[in-house]
N, C-alpha and C positions, 0 to 999 in steps of 0.2 A: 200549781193548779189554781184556777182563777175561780171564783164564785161562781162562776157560769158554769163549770166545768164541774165544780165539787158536787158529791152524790151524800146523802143521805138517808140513812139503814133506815126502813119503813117496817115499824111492828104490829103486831095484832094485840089483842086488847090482855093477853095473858104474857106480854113482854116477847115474845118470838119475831123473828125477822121473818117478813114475808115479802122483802120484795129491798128495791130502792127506786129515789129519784131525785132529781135532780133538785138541789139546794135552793135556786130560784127559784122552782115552781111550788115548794113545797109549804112555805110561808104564809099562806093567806086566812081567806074570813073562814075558812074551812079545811084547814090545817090538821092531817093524818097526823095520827102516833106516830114520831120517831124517837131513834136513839140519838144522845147527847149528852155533856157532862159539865158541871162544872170546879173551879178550880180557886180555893183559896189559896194566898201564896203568905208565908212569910218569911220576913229579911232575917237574920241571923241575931238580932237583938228582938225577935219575938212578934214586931209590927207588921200589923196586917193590912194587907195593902188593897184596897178599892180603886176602881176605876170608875170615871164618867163615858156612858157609852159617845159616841161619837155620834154630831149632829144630823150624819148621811144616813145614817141605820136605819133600816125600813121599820126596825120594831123597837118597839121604846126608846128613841134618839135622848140623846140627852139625861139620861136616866143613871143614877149612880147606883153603881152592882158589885156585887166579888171582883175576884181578882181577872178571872177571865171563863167564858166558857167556850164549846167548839162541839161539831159532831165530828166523829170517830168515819172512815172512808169507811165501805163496806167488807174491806177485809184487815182492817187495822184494828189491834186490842187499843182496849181503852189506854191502858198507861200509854202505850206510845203515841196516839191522838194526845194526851196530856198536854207529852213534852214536846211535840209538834205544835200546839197552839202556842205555847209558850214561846217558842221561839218564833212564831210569825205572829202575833200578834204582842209581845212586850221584847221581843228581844234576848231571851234570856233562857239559859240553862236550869234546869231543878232537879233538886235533891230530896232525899226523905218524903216520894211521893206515896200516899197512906190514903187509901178507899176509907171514907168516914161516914157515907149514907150510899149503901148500896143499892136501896131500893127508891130513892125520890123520884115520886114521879108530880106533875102539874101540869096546870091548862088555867091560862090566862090570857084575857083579849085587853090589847091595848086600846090606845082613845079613837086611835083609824081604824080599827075590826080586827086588825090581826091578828091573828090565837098562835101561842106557844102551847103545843101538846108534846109535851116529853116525857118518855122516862130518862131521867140525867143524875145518877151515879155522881157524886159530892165526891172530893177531889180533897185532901192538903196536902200543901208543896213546899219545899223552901227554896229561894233563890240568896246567892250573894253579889252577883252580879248589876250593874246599873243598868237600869228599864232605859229600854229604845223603842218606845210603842210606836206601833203603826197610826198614824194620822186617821187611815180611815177605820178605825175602829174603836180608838180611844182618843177623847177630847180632853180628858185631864185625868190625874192622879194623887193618889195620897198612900202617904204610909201611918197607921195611924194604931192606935192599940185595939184592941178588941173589945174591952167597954166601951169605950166611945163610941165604938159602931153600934152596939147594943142597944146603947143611949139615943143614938142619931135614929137608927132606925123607928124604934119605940114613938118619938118627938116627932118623927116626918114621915112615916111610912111612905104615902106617897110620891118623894123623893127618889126611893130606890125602887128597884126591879122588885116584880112579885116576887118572882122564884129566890132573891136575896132576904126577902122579907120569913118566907119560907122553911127556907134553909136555912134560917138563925133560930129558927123556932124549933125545929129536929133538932140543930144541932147543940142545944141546950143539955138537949135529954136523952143528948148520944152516949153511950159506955165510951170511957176513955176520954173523955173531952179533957 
């Protein structure tokens, strides 16, 4: 399925689906609640791996974020959208996938108007596999410990994705971390 093609679940303001449309249209200065997730991954010695989004990206180009996110098609559970993005946008199989913020939701507008309104379901994964990221989505990578992101983020916020900046901040004061 091509981004032109991809649909994306349209919700009302109490999380319900009301509808869908299409992934291009859905993105702008005035951007509906949708459904979406994202997906921390780590490698088998514990390294959490970050991405840089890729320069084409209509929203936040360039920007370094979690491991990957994706929306779910309209009739696809979220784990399986997971391990779908997973394997079309890094390449790669995952294991140990574990719902660790059920409820995230955000709304942030980048420096071109864009608004991200999601509710997006927090994701951890493990992969053992080596990353084959897709070009157009990822500009570069790291596997890196999980303070250091801590640190990184904290030092440069602006560096990374809201929703990364976010979601380090829930996930501090998650049960189970």
């Amino acid at each position: 399925m091509t981004d032109l093609d991809e649909r994306v679940v349209l919700l009302d303001e109490d999380g319900e689906p009301i509808g869908t449309a299409a992934k291009s249209s859905v993105h702008r200065t005035d951007t509906p609640l949708h459904l979406a997730f994202s997906c921390h991954l780590r490698d088998p010695d514990g390294r959490l791996l970050v991405t840089r989004r890729a320069l084409t990206k209509r929203t936040w180009p360039g920007v370094w974020t979690n491991s990957f996110c994706g929306h779910p098609s309209p009739d696809e559970d979220l784990p399986s959208a997971v391990a779908r993005r997973a394997r079309d946008e890094l390449g790669v199989t995952i294991t140990d996938l574990r719902l660790v913020l059920p409820d995230f939701r955000y709304r942030a507008t980048d420096a071109s108007g864009i608004v991200e309104n999601e509710i997006c379901p927090v994701f951890t994964a493990v992969t053992a596999d080596e990353l084959q990221p897709d070009p157009d989505e990822v500009a570069e990578h790291r596997w890196i410990d999980a303070g250091d992101l801590e640190v990184a983020v904290s030092m440069a916020p602006w560096a990374f994705s809201p929703w990364l900046n976010l979601q380090l901040i829930e996930l501090a004061t998650a049960p189970g971390r």
